[in-house]
C-alpha positions as CSV (number, residue, x, y, z in Angstrom):
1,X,-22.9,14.1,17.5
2,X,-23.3,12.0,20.4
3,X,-20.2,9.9,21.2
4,X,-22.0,6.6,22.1
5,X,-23.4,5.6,18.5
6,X,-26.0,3.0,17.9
7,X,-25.0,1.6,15.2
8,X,-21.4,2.8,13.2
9,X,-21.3,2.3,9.6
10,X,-17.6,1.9,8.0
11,X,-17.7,3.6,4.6
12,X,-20.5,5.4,2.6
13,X,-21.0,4.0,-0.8
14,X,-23.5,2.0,-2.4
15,X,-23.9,-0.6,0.4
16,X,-22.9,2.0,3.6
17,X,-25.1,4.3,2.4
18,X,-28.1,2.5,2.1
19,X,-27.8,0.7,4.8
20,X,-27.8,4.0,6.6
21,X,-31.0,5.2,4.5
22,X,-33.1,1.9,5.7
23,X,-32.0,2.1,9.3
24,X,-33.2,5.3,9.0
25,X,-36.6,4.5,7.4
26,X,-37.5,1.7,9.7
27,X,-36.2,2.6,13.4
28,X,-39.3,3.0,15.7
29,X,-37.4,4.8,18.1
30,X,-34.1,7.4,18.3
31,X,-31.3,6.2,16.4
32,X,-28.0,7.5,17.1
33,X,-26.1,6.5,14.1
34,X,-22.9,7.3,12.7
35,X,-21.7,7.5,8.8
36,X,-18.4,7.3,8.0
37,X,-16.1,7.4,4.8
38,X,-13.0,9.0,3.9
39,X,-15.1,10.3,0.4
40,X,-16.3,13.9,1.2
41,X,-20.1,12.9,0.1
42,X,-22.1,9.4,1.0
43,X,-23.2,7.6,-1.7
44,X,-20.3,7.1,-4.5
45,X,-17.9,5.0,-3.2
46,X,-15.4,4.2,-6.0
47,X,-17.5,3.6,-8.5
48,X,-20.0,6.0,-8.5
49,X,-17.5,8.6,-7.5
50,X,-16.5,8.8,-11.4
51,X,-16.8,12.7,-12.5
52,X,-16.5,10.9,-16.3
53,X,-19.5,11.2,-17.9
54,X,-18.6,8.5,-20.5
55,X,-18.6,6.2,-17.2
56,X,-21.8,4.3,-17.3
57,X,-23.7,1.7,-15.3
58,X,-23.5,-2.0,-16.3
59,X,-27.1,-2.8,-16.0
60,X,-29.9,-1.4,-17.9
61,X,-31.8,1.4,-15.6
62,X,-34.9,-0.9,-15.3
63,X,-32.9,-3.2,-12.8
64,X,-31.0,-0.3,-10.9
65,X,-33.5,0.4,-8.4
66,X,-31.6,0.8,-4.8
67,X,-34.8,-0.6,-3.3
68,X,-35.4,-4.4,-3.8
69,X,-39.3,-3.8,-3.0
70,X,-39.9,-0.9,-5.6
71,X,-38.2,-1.6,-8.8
72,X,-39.5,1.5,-11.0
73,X,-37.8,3.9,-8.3
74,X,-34.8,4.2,-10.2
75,X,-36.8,5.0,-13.5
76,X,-39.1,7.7,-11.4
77,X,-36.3,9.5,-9.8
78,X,-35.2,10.0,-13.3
79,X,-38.6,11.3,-14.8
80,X,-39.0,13.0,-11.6
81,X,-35.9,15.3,-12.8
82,X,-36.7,15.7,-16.6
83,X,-34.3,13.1,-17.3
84,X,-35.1,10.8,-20.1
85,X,-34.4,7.1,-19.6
86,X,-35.6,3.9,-21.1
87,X,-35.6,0.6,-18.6
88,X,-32.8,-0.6,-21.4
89,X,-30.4,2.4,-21.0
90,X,-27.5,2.8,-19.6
91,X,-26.8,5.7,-17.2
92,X,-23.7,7.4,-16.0
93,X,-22.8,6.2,-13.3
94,X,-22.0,9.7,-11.2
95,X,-25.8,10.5,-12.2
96,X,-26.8,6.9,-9.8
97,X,-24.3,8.4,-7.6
98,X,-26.5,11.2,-6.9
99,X,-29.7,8.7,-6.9
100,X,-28.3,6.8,-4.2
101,X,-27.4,9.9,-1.7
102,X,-31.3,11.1,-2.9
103,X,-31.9,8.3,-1.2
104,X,-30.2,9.0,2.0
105,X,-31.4,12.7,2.0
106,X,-35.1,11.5,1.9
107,X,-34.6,8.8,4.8
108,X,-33.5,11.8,6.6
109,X,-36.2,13.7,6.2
110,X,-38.7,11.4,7.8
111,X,-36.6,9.8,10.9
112,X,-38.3,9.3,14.3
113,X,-37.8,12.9,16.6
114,X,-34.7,12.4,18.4
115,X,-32.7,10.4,16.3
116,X,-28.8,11.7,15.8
117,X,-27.3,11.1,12.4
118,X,-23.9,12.4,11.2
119,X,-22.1,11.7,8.1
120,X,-18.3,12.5,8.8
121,X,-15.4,12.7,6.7
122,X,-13.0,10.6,8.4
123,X,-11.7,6.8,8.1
124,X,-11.5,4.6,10.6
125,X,-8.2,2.9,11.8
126,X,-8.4,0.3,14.5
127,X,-11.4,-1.5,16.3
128,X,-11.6,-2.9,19.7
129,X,-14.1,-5.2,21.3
130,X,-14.9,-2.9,24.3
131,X,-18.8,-3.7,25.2
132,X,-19.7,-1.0,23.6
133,X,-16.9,-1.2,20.7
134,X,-14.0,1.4,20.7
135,X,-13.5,3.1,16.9
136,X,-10.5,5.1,16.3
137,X,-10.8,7.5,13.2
138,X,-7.6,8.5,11.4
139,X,-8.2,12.1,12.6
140,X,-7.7,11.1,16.3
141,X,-11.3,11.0,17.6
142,X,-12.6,8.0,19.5
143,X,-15.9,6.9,19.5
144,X,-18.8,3.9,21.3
145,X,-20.7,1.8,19.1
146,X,-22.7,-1.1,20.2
147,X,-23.4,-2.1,16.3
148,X,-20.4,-1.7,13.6
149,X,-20.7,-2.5,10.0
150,X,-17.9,-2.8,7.5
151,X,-19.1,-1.5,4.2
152,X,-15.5,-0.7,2.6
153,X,-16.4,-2.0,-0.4
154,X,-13.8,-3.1,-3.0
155,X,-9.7,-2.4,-2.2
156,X,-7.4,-1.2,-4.8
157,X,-5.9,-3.7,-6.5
158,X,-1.9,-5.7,-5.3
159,X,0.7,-5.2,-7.8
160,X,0.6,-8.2,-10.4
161,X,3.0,-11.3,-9.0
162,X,6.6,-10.7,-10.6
163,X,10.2,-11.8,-9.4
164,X,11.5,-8.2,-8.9
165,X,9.3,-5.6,-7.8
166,X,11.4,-2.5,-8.3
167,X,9.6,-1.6,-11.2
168,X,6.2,-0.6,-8.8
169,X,8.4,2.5,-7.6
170,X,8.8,3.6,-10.8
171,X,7.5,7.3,-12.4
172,X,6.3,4.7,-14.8
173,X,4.0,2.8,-12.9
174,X,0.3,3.9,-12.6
175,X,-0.7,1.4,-9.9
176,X,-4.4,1.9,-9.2
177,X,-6.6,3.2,-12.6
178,X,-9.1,4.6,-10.3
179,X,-6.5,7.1,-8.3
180,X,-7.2,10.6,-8.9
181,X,-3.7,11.1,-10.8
182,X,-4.4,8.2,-13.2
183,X,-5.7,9.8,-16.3
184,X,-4.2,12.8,-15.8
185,X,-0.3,11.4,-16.3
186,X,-1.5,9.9,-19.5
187,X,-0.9,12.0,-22.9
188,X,-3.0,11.8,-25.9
189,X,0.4,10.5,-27.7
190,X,1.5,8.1,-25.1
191,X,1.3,4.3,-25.8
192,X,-0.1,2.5,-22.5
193,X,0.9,-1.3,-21.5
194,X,-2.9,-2.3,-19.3
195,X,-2.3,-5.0,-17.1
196,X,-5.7,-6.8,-16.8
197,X,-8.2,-6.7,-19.8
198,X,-11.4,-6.9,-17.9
199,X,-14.2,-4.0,-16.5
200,X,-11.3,-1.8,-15.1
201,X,-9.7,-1.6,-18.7
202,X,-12.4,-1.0,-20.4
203,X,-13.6,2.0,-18.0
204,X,-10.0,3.6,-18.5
205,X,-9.8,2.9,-22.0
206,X,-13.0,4.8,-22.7
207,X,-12.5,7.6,-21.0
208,X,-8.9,8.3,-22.7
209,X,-10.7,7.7,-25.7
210,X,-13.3,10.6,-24.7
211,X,-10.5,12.8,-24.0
212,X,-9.0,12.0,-27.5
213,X,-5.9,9.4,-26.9
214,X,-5.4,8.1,-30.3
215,X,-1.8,6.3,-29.1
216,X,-2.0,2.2,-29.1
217,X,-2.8,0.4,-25.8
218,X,-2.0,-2.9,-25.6
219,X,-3.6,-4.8,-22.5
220,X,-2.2,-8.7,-20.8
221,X,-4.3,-10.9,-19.5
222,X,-3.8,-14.3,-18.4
223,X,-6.1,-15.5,-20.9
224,X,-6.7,-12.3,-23.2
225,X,-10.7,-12.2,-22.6
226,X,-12.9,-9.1,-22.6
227,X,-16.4,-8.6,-21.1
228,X,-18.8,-9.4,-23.6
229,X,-21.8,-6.6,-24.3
230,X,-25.1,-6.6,-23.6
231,X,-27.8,-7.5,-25.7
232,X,-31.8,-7.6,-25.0
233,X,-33.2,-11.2,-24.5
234,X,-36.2,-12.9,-23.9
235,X,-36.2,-14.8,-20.3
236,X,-34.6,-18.1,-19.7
237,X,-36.3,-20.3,-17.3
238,X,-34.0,-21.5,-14.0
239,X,-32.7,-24.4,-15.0
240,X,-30.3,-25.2,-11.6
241,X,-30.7,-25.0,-7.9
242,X,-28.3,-25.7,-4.9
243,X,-27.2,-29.2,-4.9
244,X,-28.0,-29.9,-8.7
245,X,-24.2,-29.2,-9.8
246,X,-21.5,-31.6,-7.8
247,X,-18.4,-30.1,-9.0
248,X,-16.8,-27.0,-11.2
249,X,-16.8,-29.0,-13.9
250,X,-20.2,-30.5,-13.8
251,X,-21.4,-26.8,-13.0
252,X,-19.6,-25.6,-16.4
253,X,-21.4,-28.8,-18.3
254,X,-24.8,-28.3,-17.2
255,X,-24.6,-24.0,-18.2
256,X,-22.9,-25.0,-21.5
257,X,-25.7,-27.7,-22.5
258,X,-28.3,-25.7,-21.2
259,X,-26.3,-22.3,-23.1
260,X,-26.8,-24.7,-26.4
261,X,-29.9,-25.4,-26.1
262,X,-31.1,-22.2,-25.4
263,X,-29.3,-20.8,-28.9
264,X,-30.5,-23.6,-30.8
265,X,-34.5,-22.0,-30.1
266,X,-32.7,-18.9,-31.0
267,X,-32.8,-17.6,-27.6
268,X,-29.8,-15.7,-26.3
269,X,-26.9,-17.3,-24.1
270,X,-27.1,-14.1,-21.9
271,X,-30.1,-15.4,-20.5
272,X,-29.0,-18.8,-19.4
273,X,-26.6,-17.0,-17.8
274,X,-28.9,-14.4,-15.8
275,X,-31.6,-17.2,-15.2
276,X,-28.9,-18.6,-12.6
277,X,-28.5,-15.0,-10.5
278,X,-30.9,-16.2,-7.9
279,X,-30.0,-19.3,-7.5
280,X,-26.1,-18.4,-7.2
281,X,-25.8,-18.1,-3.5
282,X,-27.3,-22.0,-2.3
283,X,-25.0,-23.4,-6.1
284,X,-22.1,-21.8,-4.3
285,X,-22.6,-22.8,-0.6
286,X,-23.6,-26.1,-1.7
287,X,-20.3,-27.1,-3.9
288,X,-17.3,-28.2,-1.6
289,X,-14.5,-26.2,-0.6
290,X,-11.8,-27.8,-3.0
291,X,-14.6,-27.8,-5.9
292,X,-14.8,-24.2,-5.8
293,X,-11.5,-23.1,-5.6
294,X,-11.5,-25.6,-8.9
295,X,-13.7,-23.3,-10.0
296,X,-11.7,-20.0,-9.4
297,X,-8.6,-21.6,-10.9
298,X,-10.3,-22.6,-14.4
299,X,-13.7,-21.4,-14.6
300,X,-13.5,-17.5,-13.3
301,X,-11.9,-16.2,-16.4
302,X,-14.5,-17.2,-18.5
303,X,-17.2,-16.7,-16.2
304,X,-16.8,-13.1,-15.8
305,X,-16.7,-11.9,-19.0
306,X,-19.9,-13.6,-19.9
307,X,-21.5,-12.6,-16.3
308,X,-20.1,-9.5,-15.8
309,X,-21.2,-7.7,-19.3
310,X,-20.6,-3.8,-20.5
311,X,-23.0,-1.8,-22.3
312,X,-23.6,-1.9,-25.8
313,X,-22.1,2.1,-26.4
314,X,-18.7,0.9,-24.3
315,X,-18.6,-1.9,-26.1
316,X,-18.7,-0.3,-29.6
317,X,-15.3,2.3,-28.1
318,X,-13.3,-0.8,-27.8
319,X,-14.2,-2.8,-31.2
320,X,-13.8,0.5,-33.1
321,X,-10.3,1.0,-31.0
322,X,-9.3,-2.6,-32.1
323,X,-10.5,-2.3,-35.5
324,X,-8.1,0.8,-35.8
325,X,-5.3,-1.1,-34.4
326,X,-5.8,1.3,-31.0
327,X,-6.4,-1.6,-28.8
328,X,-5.0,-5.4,-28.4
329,X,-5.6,-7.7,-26.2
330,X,-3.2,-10.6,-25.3
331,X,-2.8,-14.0,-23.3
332,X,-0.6,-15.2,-21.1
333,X,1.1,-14.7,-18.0
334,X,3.5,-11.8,-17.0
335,X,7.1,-12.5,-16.1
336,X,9.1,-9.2,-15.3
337,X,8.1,-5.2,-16.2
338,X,11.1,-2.9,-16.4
339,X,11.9,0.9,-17.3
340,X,13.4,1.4,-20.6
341,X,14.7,5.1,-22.3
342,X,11.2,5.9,-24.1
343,X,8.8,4.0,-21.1
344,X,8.2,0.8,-20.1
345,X,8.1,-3.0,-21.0
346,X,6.0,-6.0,-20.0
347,X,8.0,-9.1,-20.7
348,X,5.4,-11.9,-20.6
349,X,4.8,-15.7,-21.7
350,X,2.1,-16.1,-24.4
351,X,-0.8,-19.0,-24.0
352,X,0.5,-22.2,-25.7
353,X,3.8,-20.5,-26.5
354,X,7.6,-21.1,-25.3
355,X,9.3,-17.7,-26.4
356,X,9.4,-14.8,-24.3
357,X,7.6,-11.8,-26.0
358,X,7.4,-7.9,-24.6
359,X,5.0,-5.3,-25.0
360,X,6.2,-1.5,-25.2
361,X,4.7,1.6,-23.6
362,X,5.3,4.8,-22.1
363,X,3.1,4.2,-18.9
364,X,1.8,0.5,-17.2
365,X,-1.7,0.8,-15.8
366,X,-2.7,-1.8,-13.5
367,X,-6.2,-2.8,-14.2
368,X,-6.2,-6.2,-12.5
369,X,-9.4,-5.5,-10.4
370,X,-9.9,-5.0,-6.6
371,X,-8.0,-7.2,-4.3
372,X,-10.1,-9.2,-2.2
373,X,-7.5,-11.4,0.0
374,X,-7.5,-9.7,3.2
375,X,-4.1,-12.0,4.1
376,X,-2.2,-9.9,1.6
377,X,-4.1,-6.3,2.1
378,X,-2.2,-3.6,4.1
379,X,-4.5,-1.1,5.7
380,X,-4.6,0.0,9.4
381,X,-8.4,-1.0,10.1
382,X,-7.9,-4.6,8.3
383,X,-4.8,-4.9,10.7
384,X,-6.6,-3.9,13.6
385,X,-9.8,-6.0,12.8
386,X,-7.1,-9.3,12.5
387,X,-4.6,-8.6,15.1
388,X,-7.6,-8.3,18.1
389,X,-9.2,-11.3,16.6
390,X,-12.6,-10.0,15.6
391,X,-12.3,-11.2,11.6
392,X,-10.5,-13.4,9.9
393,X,-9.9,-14.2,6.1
394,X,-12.4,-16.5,4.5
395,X,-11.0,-19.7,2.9
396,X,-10.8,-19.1,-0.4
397,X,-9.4,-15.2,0.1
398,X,-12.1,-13.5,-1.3
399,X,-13.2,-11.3,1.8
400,X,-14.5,-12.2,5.2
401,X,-15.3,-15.2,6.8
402,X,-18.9,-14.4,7.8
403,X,-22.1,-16.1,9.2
404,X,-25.2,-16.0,7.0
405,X,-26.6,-12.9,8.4
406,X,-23.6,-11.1,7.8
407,X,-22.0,-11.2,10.9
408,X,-18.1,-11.5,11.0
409,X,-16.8,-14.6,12.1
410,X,-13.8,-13.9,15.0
411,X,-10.1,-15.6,14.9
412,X,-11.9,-18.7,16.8
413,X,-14.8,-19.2,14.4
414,X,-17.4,-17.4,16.3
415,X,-20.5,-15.3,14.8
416,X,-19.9,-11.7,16.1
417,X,-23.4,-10.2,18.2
418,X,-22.1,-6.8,16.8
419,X,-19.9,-6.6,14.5
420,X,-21.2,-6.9,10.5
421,X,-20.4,-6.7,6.9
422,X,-22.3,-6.5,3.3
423,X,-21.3,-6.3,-0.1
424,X,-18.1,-7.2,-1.9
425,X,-16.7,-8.7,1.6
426,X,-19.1,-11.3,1.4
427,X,-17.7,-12.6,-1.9
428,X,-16.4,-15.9,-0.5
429,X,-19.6,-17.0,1.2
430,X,-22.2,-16.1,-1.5
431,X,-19.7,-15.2,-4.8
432,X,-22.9,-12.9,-6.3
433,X,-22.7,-10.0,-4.0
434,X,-20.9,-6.9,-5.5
435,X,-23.3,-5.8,-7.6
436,X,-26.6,-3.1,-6.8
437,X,-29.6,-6.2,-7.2
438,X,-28.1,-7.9,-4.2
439,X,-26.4,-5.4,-1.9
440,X,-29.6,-3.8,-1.5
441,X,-31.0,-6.9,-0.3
442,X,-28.2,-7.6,2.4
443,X,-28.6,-3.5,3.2
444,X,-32.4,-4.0,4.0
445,X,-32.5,-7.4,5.9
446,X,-29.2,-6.1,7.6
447,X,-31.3,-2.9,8.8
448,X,-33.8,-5.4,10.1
449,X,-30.9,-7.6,11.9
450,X,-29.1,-4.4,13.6
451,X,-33.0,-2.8,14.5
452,X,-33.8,-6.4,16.9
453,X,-31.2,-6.4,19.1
């Protein structure tokens, strides 16, 4: 591989590789372009990188294509190899996995004559503004780029906020679900404490349940709320546009009217909800700064679980787990977790309550979801990428200040000519942008962005 790239592309799942796959497809002349993750194949990333069956996507198969111009491609790749799907079903998520580096392979296999392409395992550990850039991989090789793109997708998540942290160095501390060890620690018999009751639970709880753990687990939330499942629905029409909505709580007004009225035709409030995907991006740019941090104080809770749904077979794991008294979910805020002779304990403050109360276990799983505020995140790129001034934190500490094409604003609020980003990073500046339907958006009018200069 040629040691002057084109373009260098940090991290290889969902939005790196496809990014990679369109460059590839639409370069008119040689590419030399560099693919990079510290994953040992492109295309899986965390999520996809599952080897539990039981793990499935949450959107139907109909609206999984990776390309935004050919929405059946999805559905054909499946028929293509004998496997039968429905638009409605929900597939395992290692199978899109496999779609998504299909993908890459057949980009690959029509690239203009000359181009270089390597995928290395390898992670990158410092950047340097260099004209070309300077990339330092963690295995001591040094490389060119003119173009970079961060695709690093989601981090693991920080330990939850508690007075004394001596507790996160304990045997009994599982501080990442999706580590490699996670499962494995757990027993069949053991009783779990779940920090976090949201898409992260739910994914650990039913694979334990797969693997036959019949113990209790008992999950703390701020305010005890689970994704809600999936349900077909006729359309909605849009009913809000950028500008319409003033403030959080006019925002949360005008979906719960419009929510009402939609169920009073007996229509379904799932597709109020999904009439506003679209329109997402310009609502969010358009409300002010303080409005939406409003709006991430009181409204995200509630949001999510109604946005961010499960599918209908996940669903049914957890209601028959509570209905057995296998699973519980409570509110309120946590306040100290401690080793005790047979575990663990989550001391914590229930909603509307003055009494301390504690929840028992033999391991604590933190489930809290990815951590987005890059102020708070430790990792040698990140470092790098703050120290030399080419990012800095976006406002609300949700990912990366960035300019609306993507590019990375530096320390002194200037759009980078090089330097990119797509996916979950962009989470401050749009909010909708972690999920397949709009990543591969950003991946193809990003390919178009790094192929003009």
């Amino acid at each position: 591989m040629a040691e002057h790239l084109d373009v260098a592309i940090l991290g290889a799942g969902f939005s790196g590789t496809m990014l990679a796959a369109h460059l590839l497809r639409s370069a008119t002349r040689p590419l030399r372009l560099l693919l990079l993750d510290r994953r040992p194949q492109p295309g899986r990333g965390i999520a996809y990188g599952t080897e539990c069956e039981h793990h499935v996507l949450n959107v139907p198969a109909g609206k999984m294509s990776a390309l935004a111009d050919n929405p059946d491609h999805f559905l054909r790749w499946l028929e293509a190899r004998q496997i039968a799907a429905a638009a409605g079903d929900f597939m395992p998520r290692m199978l899109y996995g496999e779609y998504v580096a299909h993908n890459l392979r057949e980009a690959l296999g029509a690239v203009v004559p000359g181009t270089h392409f390597e995928f290395l395992n390898d992670e990158a550990v410092a950047l340097e503004d260099d004209q070309p850039a300077l990339l330092h991989l963690r295995s001591g090789r040094v490389l060119r780029a003119k173009q970079a793109v961060l695709a690093l997708g989601n981090f693991p998540p920080a330990d939850p906020r508690i007075e004394d942290d001596s507790f996160f160095r304990s045997e009994r501390y599982i501080a990442h679900a999706w580590s490699n060890n996670a499962v494995s620690r757990i027993g069949n018999t053991d009783p779990l404490i779940m920090i976090g009751s949201g898409l992260t639970m739910l994914d650990l709880a039913v694979e334990l349940d797969a693997r036959g753990h019949r113990a209790p687990i008992q999950c703390l939330s701020r305010h005890g709320l689970k994704p809600q499942r999936h349900r077909p629905y006729e359309p909605w029409p849009p009913f809000l546009k950028a500008g319409d909505a003033t403030s959080a709580r006019d925002l949360l007004h005008r979906v719960r009217v419009e929510a009402a009225l939609a169920m009073s035709q007996g229509k379904d409030w799932r597709a109020v909800i999904d009439s506003l995907r679209a329109q997402t991006p310009g609502i969010w740019k358009s409300l002010p700064l303080y409005e939406k941090r409003r709006f991430l104080r009181h409204v995200r809770p509630f949001w999510e679980v109604h946005r961010h749904r499960v599918a209908p077979h996940v669903a049914d794991v957890i209601d028959r787990r509570m209905g057995a008294g296998l699973l519980e979910i409570f509110g309120g805020r946590l306040r100290a977790l401690r080793e005790t002779p047979t575990g663990a304990e989550a001391v914590y403050m229930p909603r509307r309550e003055s009494k301390l109360r504690s929840l028992q276990g033999a391991f604590v799983v933190n489930c809290t979801g990815p951590e987005g505020d890059f102020r708070k995140l430790r990792h040698p790129l990140v470092d790098s990428l703050l120290e030399h001034g080419l990012a800095r934190p976006d406002r609300l500490g949700m990912g990366l200040d960035v300019a609306a094409d993507g590019a990375l604003m530096d320390a002194w609020g200037e759009a980078s000519s090089w330097l990119f980003t797509l996916g979950p990073l962009r989470k401050g500046a749009l909010w909708e942008t972690t999920a397949v339907p709009e990543i591969r958006v950003q991946a193809a009018e990003l390919a178009r962005r790094l192929l003009s200069s």
